[in-house]
C-alpha atoms as one frame of an Amber mdcrd trajectory, in Angstrom:
protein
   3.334 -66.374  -4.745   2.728 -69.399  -2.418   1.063 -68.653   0.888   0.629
 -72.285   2.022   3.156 -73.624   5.479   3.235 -76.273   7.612   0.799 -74.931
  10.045  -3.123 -73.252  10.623  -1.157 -70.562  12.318   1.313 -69.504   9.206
  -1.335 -70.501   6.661  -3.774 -68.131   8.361  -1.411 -64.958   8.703  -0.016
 -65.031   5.374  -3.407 -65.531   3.956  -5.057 -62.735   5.812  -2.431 -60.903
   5.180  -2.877 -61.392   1.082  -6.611 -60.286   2.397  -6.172 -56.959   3.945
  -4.049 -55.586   1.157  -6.328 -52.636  -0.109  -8.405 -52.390   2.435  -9.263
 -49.519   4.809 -11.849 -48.279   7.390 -15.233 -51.014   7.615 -13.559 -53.415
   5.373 -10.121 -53.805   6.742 -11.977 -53.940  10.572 -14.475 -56.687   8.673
 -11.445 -58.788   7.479  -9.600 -58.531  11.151 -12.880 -59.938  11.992 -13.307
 -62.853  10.106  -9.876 -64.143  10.706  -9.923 -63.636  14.819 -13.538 -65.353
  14.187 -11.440 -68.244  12.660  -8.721 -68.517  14.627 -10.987 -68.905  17.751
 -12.946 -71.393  15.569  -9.536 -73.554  15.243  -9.230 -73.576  19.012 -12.536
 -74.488  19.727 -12.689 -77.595  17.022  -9.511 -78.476  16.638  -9.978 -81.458
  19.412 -13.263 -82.350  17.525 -11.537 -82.701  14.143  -7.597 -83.174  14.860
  -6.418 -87.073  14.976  -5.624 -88.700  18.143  -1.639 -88.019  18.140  -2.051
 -84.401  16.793  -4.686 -83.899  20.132  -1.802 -84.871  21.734   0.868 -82.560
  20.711  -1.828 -79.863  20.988  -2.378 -80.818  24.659   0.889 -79.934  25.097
   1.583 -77.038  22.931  -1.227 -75.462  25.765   1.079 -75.960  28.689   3.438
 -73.397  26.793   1.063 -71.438  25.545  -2.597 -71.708  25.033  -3.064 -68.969
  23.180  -3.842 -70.618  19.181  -1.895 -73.732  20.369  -4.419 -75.834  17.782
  -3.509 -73.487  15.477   0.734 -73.707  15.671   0.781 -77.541  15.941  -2.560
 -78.620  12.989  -1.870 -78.663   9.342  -3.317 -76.400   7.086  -5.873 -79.551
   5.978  -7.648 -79.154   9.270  -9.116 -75.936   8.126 -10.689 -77.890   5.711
 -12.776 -79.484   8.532 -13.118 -76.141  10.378 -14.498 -74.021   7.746 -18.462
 -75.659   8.323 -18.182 -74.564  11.729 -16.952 -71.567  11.187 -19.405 -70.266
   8.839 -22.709 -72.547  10.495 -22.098 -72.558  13.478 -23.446 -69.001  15.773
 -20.873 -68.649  17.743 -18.675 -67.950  15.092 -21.469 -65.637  13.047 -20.477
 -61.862  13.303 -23.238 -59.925  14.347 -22.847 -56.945  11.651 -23.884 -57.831
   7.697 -20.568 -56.556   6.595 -18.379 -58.774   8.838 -20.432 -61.813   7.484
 -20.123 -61.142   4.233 -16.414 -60.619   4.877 -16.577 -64.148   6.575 -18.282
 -65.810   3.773 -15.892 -64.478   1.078 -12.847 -65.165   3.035 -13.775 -68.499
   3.612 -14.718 -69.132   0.131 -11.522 -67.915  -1.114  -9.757 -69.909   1.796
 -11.086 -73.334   0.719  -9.987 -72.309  -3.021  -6.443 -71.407  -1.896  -6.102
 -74.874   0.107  -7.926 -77.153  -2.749  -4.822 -75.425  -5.146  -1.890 -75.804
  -2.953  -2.387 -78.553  -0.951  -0.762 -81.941  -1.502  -2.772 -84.477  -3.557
  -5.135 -86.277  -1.675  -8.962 -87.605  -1.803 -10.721 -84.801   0.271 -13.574
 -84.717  -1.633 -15.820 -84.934   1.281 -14.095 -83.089   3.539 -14.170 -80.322
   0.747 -17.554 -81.107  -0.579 -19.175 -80.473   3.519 -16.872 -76.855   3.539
 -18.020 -75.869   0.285 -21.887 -76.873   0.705 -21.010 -74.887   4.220 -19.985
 -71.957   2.786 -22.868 -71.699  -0.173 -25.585 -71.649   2.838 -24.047 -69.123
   4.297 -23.755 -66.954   1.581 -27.894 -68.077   1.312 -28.179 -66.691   4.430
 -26.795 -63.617   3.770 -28.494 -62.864   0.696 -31.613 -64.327   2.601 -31.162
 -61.984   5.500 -30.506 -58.645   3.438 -34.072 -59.019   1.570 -35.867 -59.066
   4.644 -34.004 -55.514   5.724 -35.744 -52.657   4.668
């Protein structure tokens, strides 16, 4: 089954959706989490990492809607870029252990799925940053749950 659209927005709800499947109670609230964590991360970068035309369109999406306009007009490469941010930056860092973990793993598995379906390109940077990204976070985590007694 192929997840991947043309949009963050698509991309985002079929893969969370993929993500919630068995999940109940702590878990399935941690998951809800980490994807309304992303898809505020989206908004927030999107101007940051987005091309000058795409800015553009997304400047205007937001007189329709603001509400995830990033997120209905960028590709589903910009989440390359937006995965450091989302799992460096603090605003973006959920305050219980479970909901990062669920962060870290989601994003993990995120930059796997979009490395596998998206079109053939040289992102090895842009991949390289997400990945290095996403391993000191999971540092962090393990980091953080050996100094809790």
């Amino acid at each position: 089954m192929q997840w991947f659209r043309d949009d963050v927005d698509s991309t985002l709800t079929a893969f969370f959706a993929t993500r919630r499947r068995g999940c109940a109670g702590r878990r399935l609230a941690a998951v809800d989490r980490a994807e309304q964590l992303l898809r505020d991360c989206v908004e927030a970068v999107a101007d940051a990492v987005l091309p000058p035309e795409a800015r553009v369109l997304v400047e205007a999406e937001r007189q329709f809607g603001a509400d995830g306009a990033a997120a209905r007009i960028a590709s589903p490469e910009t989440l390359l870029a937006v995965l450091p941010s989302y799992v460096a930056d603090e605003r973006w860092r959920p305050a219980h252990a479970d909901e990062r973990r669920a962060q870290v793993l989601a994003a993990s598995a995120l930059l796997r799925h979009l490395v596998a379906v998206l079109p053939p390109a040289d992102r090895s940077e842009t991949i390289h940053a997400a990945a290095s990204a996403i391993e000191a976070a999971a540092l962090r985590i393990r980091s953080d749950a050996r100094l809790t007694p």
